[in-house]
Structures are given as structure tokens and as C-alpha cells.
N, C-alpha and C positions, 0 to 999 in steps of 0.2 A: 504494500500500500504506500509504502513512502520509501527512500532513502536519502544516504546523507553519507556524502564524501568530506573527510575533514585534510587538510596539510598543518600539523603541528611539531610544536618544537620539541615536544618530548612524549613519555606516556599518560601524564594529565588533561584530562578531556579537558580544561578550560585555559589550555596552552595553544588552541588551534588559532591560525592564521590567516586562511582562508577556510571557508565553510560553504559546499555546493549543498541543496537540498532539493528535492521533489518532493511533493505531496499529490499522489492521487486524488483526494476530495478534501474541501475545507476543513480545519477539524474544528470546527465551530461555525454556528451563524454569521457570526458578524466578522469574521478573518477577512478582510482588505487585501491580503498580499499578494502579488504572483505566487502561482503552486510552486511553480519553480525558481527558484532565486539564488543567488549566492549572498554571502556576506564577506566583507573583510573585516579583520580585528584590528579598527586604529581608528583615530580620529578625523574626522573628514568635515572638513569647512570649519563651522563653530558649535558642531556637537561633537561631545567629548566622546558618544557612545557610539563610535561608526559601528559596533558589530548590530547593531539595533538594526540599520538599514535594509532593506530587501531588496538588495539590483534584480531586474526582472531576467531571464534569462530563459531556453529552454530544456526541455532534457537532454543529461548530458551522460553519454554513454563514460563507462569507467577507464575505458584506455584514452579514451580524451587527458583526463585527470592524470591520467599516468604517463601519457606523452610528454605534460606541460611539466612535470617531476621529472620524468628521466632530459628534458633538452635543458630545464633551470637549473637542474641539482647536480646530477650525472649519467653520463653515458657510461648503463652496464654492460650492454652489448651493440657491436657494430651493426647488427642488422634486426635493429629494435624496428625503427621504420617499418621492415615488411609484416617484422611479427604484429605490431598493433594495427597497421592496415587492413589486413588479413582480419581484424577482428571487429575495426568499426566496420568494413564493408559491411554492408548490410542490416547497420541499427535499424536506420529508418522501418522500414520493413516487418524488424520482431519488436515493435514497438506494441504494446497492449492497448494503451490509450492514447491518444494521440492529441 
């Protein structure tokens, strides 16, 4: 029904840095937010609480997440490109809800 991709600094859930989320249905009446959104953890403009914010975005398959880790962070292997290719090909498609 929902997930949530986090990039944190260590193994404490409230170390993350960036934060992707999906929600299949609101999980309340009155929820305002894109289902799908990300957050980042910092301050942005003159609120102090940018992780509050909800950038709108859409679903975002997991090697997505994993591409932008291994080209930021590091290259584990030379032929990362094909392996995560090879796996978004075809999100669109086994996507449930759309």
C-alpha cells in the first residue's frame, strides 16, 4: 500500500537525508499532499523545518534510488548501468496503480 525509500547517515531512522515516499490512498480525509512526494532534511527558505515539505513527484521505481547512490556515492561495479537498466525497463508497465 505505500513505500518509502530513505538515504541516511547512519542506522537511526531520524538520520535520513533525503526521504522518497508513495502512498496508494490518503491515509486520512483531509491529507492535502501529493501521494507521492519526497522530502529533504534541511532548511529551505525561512522555515526551519524543510523535512515538513512535500515536493510533489511521481513513483519512483527502486533502482532509480539506487542509481542516484551508486553515480553520488560510489561506483560498485562497472557495469551497474546495464544491471539497473535491465530493471527499470519496464516499471511503467508492472505498475499497479497508476
Amino acid at each position: 500500500m505505500t513505500y518509502q525509500y530513505r538515504l541516511q547517515r547512519n542506522h537511526d531512522p531520524n538520520s535520513w537525508l533525503v526521504r522518497w515516499e508513495f502512498l496508494r490512498e490518503k491515509p486520512r480525509a483531509n491529507y492535502d499532499y501529493p501521494l507521492a512526494h519526497i522530502h529533504v532534511n534541511g532548511a529551505v527558505a525561512d522555515r526551519a523545518d524543510g523535512h515538513r515539505l512535500h515536493f510533489p513527484t511521481r513513483r519512483v521505481p527502486l533502482e532509480f534510488v539506487l542509481w542516484l547512490l551508486i553515480v553520488d556515492v560510489t561506483s560498485l561495479s562497472t557495469d551497474w548501468r546495464t544491471i539497473l537498466s535491465d530493471f527499470i525497463e519496464g516499471f511503467e508497465e508492472r505498475q499497479t496503480v497508476r
